[in-house]
Structures are given as C-alpha cells and as structure tokens.
C-alpha positions in Angstrom: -1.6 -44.5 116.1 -3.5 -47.8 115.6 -6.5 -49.4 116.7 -6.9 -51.7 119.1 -7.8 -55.3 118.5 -11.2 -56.5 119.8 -13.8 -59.0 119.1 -16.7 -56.8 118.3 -18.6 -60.1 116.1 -18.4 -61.4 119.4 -18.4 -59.4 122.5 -20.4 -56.4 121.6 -23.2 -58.9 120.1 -23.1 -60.2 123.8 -23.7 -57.0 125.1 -26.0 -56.0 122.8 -28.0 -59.1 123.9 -27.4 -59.0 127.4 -28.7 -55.1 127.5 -32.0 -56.0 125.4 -32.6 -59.1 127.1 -32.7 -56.9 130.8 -35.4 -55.0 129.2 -37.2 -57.8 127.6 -36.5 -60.7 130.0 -34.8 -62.9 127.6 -33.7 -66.4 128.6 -30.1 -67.7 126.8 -31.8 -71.4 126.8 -35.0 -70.4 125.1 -34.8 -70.3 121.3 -37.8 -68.5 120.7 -36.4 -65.8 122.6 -33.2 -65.6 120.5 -35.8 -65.1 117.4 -37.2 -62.4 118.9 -34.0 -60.6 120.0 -33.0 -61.3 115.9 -36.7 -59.5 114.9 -35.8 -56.8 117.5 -32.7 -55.5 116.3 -33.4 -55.8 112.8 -36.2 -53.5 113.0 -34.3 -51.3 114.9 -31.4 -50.9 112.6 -33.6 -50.2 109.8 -35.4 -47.6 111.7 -31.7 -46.2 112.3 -30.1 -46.7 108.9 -33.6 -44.6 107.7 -32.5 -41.5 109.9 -29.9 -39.5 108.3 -29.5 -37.2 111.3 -28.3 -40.3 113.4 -25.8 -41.3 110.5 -24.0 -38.6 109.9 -23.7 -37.8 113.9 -22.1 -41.2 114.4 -20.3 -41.0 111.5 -18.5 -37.5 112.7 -18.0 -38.9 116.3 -16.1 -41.9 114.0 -14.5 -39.6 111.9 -13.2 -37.5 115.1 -11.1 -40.7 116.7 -9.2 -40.4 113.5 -8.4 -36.8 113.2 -7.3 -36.7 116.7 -5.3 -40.2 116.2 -3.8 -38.6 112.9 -2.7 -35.3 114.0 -0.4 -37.1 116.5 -0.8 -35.5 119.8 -2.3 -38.0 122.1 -1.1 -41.4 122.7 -4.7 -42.7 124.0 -8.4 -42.6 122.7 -10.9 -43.9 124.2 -15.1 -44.5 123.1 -16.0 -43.1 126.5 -19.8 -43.3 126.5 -20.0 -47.6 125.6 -20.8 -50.4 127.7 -22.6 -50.2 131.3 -22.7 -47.7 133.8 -24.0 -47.1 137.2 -24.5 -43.4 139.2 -25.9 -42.4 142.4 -27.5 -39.6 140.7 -28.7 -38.4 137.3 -26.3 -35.0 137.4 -23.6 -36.8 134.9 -23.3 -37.3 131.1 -21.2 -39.2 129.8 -19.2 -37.6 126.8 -18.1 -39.0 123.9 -14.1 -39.4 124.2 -11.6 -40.0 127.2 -8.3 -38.8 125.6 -4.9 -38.7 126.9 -2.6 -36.3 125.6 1.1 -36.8 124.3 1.9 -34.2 127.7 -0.3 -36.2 130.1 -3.6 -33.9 129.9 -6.7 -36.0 130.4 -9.8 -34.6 128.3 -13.6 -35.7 128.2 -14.6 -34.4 124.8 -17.7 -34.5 123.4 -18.5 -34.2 120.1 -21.1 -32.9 117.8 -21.9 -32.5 113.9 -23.2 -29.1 112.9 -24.7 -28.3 109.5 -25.4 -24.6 109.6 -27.3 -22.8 107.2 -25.4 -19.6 106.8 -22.4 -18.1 108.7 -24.6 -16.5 111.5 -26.4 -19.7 112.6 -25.4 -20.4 115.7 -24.6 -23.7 117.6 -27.3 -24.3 120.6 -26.7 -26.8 123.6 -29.0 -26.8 127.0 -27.1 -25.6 129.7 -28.2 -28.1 132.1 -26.2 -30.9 129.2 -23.3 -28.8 129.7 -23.1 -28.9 133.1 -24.2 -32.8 133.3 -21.1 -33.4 131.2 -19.1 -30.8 133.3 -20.3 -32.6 136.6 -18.5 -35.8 134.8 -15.6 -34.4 133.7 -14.7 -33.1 137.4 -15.5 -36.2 139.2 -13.0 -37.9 136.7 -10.5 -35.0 137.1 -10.9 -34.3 134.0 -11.2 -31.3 131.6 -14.3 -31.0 129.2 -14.2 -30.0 125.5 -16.5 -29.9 123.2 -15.7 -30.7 119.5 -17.7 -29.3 116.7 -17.8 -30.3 113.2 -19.4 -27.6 111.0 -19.5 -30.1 108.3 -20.6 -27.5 105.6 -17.7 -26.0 105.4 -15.3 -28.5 107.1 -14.5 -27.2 109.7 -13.6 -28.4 113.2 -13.5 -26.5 116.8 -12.2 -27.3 119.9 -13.9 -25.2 123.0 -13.9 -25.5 126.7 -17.6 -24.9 128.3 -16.7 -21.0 129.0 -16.2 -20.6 125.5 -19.8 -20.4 124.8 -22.0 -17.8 125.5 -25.6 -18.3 127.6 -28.6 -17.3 128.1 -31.4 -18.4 130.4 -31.7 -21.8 129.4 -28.9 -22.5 126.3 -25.8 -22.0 125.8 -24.6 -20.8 122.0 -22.2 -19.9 120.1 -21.5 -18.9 116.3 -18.9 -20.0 113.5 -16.5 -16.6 114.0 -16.7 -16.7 117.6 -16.0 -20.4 117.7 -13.0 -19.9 115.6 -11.5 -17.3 117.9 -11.6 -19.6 120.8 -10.9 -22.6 118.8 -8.2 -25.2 120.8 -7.5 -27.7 118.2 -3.8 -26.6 117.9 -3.2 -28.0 121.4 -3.8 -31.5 120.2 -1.9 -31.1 116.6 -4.0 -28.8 114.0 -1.9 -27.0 111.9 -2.8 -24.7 108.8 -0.7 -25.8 106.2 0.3 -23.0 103.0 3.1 -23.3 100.2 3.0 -22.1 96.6 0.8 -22.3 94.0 0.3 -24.6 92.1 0.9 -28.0 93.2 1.1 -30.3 89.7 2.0 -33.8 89.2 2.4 -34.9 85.8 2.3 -38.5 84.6 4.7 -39.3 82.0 4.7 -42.1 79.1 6.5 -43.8 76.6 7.3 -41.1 74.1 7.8 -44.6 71.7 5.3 -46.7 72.3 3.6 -47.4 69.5 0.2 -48.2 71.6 0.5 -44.8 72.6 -1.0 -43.1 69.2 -4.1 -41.1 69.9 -6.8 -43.4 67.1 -9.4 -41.7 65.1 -11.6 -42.0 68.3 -9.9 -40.2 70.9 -8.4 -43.6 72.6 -4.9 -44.3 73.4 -3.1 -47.1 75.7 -1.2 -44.9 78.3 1.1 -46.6 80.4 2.7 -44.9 83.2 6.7 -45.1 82.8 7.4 -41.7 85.2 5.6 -39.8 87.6 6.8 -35.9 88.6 5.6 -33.6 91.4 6.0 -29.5 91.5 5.8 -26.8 93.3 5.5 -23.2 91.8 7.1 -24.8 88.9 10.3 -26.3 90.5 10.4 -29.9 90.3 10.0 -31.7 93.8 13.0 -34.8 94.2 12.8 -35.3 97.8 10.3 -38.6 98.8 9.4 -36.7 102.3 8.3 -33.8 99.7 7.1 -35.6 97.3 4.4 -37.4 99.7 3.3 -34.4 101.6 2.6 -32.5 98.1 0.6 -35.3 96.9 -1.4 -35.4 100.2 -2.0 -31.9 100.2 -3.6 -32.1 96.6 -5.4 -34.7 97.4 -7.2 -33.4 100.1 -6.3 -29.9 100.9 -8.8 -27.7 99.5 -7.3 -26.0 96.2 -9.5 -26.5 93.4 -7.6 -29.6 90.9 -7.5 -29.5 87.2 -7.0 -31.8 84.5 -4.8 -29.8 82.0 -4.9 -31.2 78.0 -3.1 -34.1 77.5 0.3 -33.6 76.0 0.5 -34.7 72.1 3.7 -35.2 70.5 4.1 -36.4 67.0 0.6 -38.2 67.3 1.5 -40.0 70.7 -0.1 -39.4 74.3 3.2 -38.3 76.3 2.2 -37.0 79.1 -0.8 -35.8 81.2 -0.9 -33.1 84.0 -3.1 -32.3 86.9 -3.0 -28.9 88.6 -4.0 -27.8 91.7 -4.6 -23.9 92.5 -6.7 -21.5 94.9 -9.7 -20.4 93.6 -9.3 -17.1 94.7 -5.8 -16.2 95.4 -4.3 -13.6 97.7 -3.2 -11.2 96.4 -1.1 -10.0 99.2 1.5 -12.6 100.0 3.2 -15.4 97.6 2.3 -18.4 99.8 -1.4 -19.7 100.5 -3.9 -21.5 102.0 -4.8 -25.2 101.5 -6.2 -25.7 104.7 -6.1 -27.3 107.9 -4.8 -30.9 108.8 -7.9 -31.4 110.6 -10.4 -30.7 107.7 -7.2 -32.7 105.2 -8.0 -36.1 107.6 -11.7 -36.0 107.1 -11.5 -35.0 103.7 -9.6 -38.4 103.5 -11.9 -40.1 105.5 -15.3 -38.6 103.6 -13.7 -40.5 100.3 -14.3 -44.1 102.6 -17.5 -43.0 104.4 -19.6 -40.6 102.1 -20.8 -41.5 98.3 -22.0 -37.5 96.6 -25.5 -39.3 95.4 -25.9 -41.8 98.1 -25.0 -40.1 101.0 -23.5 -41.8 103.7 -23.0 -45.5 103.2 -20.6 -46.1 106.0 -20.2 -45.1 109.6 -16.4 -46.3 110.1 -13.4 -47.6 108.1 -11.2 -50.5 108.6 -8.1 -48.3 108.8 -6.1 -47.2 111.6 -5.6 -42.8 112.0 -1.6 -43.2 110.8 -3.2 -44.0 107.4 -4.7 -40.8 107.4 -2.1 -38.9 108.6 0.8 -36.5 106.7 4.1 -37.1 108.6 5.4 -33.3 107.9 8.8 -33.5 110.7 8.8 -30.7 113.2 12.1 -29.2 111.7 10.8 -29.2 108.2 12.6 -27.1 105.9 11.8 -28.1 102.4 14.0 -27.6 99.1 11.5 -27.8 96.8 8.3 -27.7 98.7 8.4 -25.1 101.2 6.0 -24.7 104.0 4.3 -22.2 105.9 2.9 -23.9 108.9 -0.1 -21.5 111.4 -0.5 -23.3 115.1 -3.6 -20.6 115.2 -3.6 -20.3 119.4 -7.2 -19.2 120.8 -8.3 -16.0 122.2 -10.0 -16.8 125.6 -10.6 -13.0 126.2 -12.0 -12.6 122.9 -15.7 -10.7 122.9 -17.9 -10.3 120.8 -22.1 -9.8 120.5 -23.4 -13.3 118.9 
C-alpha cells in the first residue's frame, strides 16, 4: 500500500490560512495580515511541540495508517476527521479513519494512545463521545471501532462500542478484557512464533591481512558473507531469509551480540543472537509477537529518539516498507512458522 500524492506545502497551508483567517478576519491583499497569520501559527506550534500528550497522540494516530496499510487487509485509508465540515446538529464526531476493507467492509475507527500504569488501569471514554462517534458512523453506514494503542507494552486492540463496559457516565475497559474482545485479526494481525534462536552471523576474510585484531582491540572487518539460522539450521531460502531478519529486528526477543570469532589472530566472524527472555517451557516453538506491535516497532526506530523522545510525528515512507510479506501458504524449510489469527470473544465476561 502507498501513499497518496498531495501538495501539502501547498494546499493544507491554504487551508490552514483560509480556517484562521475566518476566525480572524484576514484579508489575502493585506500584508500586514499575512504577518500576523505567520506570528499566529508560530506561537501555536510551539505551544504544541511543548505538549507531549499531543505528540505522542498524533504520532500513534500516524503510526496506525501504517500498521493497518502494512498488514495488508484494506485497500483504502482515509484521515477522516481533516478539512471542513458542516452538521445540522452537534450529535456527531468525526473519527479518526474511514477504511475500506480488502472484503468491502466500510469502518470509522478512531484511535487512541494509552499509557497505563499497571495491568489493571483501565481505559476511560465519555459515553456521550461514544455515541457522538456512533451517531456518525450510522449515518455514513458505517461500523465504529475503536483502536487502542497501549503503548507501554505495545500493544494494539481493535473493539466495537459493545465491547466496553459502562457506567453512569463512562464507558471503560481494561488491558485483559480488551484483549479478549480484541478484532485486529479481521484486518491482518497475526502472532507470529518459530524456534529459538534466530542468529545471523557476519562473516569475513579469514585472509585479510587488515583483519588482525591490534594491540588495541581494533580491526578492519569487511563483510565478504552474511548467514541466517534458525534453531541452528542454516536458512538458504531469500523469502526466509527476509522474514527472519524482520522478525529479529523487530519482534520482541531479546538480541545479543555474541564474542567475536578469533582465528589465528584475525576477526572472522561476528554473531548476533536473538532469544526469549523467558522461554516456554511447554512447547518447542515461541512467541515473538504480533505483526501489529513488529510495524510500530519499525516505525518507533523513524519517529521516537530513547533520550529525546519523540522528534517526529510521521515518516516519508509508504506502509509496504514496513510490512513482512509472509505468503498465505507458507511452509518454510528452514524457518518454520507458527502463525495465531487470535479471533475475539464477544460473549466473554468478566468484572473490570
């Protein structure tokens, strides 16, 4: 899935102008005025950029375009809540997201970033929002999700309004509960499992002369051969090959850099291995995660600095860049694959 092209240098600065100039009577032909306007929004975006609650919500309503584009189930996204719009009455919200799916299902989703303090904080919304957005959804014969990113742990849900429970004035819901009722698979999640470990191992010249670790620890290493495994088999296949290296990359076993290999004085080779933390004891294959949490793992790398937080709110690329092409008939030789399409529970109950 790609992006489609637009002039934003030029047509959203027009109607960024044209909004602000309603409210503060502008005139096109009146320089001072375009000063102003200047003054205006520059104070504004720094009063923005200030507000990290803002950022990273904009930024997770960025990054969620992208999952859904890269998990390949919908063939049309939409930013839903831009531009102008008029109502008769104030009983609609706008969501976030007009999406249509690969099967012809048209969705209003709107999405939210959640950073929840433990496992039994709970996700609150006013009912009267939810309905607003459920009033929209049915004029536009639509149906309404709501898409939560519990960004501690990264995590993404899927629910329909019923999903969440109510009381007199919010509705709620927790991270367990969520999960149960959680309809990501319908637009593409998978959990993805193989063997442990996933290496790759970057092999040298075994003659290069340049290659001779010096008295100070240094050595010129150039990359002659690179090799992916599995559980110890070697991986050949290219299709295999690329989806093991995406799922070390992002899925989330914990990697480690393993001594460099020392033969006769030279740096051969070097290793990096990745592993579960905590293994299961009970079955060979496990966990790296879902495909959702992989694709904004990816796009956290282009978005998110650890120290500086977040110093972008959108990336140049398009979702395919982000996505791992694993074919539906997948049978790997060397890589195999365990693949969950977790289904939710709508009858599932339980006191939150």
């Amino acid at each position: 899935m790609k992006r489609l092209p637009r002039e934003p240098e030029t047509f959203d600065a027009l109607e960024l102008y044209a909004a602000l100039a309603r409210q503060q009577g502008y005139r096109i032909d009146i320089p001072e005025d375009l000063e102003a306007f200047q003054r205006q929004v520059s104070t504004s975006l720094k009063a923005t950029l200030a507000n990290p609650n803002i950022l990273h919500g904009k930024r997770v309503e960025a990054m969620f375009a992208h999952v859904l584009g890269a998990l390949g189930e919908c063939k049309y996204i939409k930013q839903e809540d831009g531009g102008a719009s008029f109502s008769s009455s104030d009983e609609f919200l706008v969501p976030d997201y007009r999406v249509v799916t690969n099967t012809g299902d048209l969705l209003l989703i709107e999405v939210k970033n959640f950073h929840m303090k433990d496992f039994g904080s709970r996700y609150t919304i006013t009912r009267s929002y939810l309905a607003r957005l459920a009033s929209y959804a049915e004029m536009n014969r639509a149906k309404l999700k709501i898409a939560i990113y519990f960004s501690r742990i990264n995590q993404w849900v899927l629910l329909s309004p019923e999903a969440f429970l109510v009381d007199s004035r919010r509705a709620y819901i927790d991270l367990p509960y969520a999960m149960a009722r959680n309809e990501f698979s319908h637009l593409g999640d998978r959990m993805i499992a193989t063997l442990p470990p996933l290496s790759i191992e970057f092999i040298g010249d075994a003659e290069d002369e340049r290659a001779i670790v010096q008295e100070d620890g240094t050595a010129v290493f150039t990359i002659r051969e690179i090799k992916m495994y599995c559980a110890g088999k070697l991986i050949t296949d290219e299709i295999e090959r690329k989806i093991a290296f995406y799922l070390m990359r992002y899925g989330k076993w914990d990697q480690t850099e393993m001594p460099a290999n020392i033969v006769n004085g030279r740096l051969v080779s070097m290793d990096f291995v990745s592993r579960p933390e905590e293994p299961s004891e009970e079955q060979q294959f496990q966990i790296l995660g879902n495909l959702s949490s992989m694709v904004s793992a990816a796009f956290r790398e282009l978005t998110i600095d650890e120290e500086a937080g977040v110093f972008a709110l959108d990336v140049k690329y398009d979702p395919q860049m982000f996505s791992v092409e694993i074919p539906k008939d997948y049978k790997g030789s060397a890589l195999p694959l365990w693949q969950f399409v977790l289904q939710p529970n709508f009858d599932f109950q339980v006191t939150v």
